[in-house]
N, C-alpha and C positions, 0 to 999 in steps of 0.2 A: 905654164910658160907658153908664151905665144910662137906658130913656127917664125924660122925666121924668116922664110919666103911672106908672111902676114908684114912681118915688121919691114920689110924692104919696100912692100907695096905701099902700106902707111908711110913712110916717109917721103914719097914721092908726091909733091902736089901738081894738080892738072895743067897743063898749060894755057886751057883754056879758061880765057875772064870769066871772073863770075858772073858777070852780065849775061855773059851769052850759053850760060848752064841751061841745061832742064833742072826740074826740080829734082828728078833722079839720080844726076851726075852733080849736083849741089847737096845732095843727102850723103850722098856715096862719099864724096869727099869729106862734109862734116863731122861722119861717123870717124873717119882715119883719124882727123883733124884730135878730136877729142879723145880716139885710144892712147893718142901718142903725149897726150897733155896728163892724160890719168895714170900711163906709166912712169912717166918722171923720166925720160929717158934722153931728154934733147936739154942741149944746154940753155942758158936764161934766153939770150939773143933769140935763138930760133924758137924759145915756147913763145915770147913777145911777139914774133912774124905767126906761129902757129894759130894764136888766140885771135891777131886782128886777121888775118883769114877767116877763120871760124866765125866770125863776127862777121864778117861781109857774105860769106857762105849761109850764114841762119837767115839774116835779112833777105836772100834769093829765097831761100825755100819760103817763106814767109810771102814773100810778091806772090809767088808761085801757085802757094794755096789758096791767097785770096782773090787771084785770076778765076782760079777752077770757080772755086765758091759762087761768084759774082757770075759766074756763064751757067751754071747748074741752078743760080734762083733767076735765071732768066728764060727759063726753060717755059714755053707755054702751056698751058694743059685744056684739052676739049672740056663740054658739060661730065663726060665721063670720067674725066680725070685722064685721059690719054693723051701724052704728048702730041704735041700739033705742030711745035716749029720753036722757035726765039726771039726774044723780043730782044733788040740792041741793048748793049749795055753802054752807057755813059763813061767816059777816060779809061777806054781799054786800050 
């Protein structure tokens, strides 16, 4: 059984847009998102709000990682193999 301090936290969604999440506070939320869908514990209405949240909450972390990704292969490296600096990335 989950405490129910866990379950009061999970029920609470952030106030903050998903837009303007990190991808840590867009995980953070998706993990709640999906305990409370795999308990069965909310009624239809609210699993229906819960899922398209989670669903705009996946798509964030999703940007998110392909941010990091696209600055980490942009990373330059000397003859040595030693970072040297960054090359711009295109539609960041």
């Amino acid at each position: 059984m989950v405490p129910r301090n866990t379950q009061e936290k999970d029920r609470k969604m952030s106030d903050t847009p998903v837009s303007k999440m990190s991808f840590e506070e867009a995980m953070r939320e998706l993990e709640g998102v999906v305990g409370q869908l795999e308990r069965g514990e909310v009624a239809l209405e609210e699993s229906i709000a819960l899922y398209e949240r989670g669903a705009a909450l996946k798509k964030r972390c999703e940007e998110k990682l392909k941010e990091a990704e696209e600055k980490v292969a942009a990373i330059t490296l000397d003859g040595e193999g030693q970072p040297t600096g960054t090359t711009p990335v295109q539609d960041l």
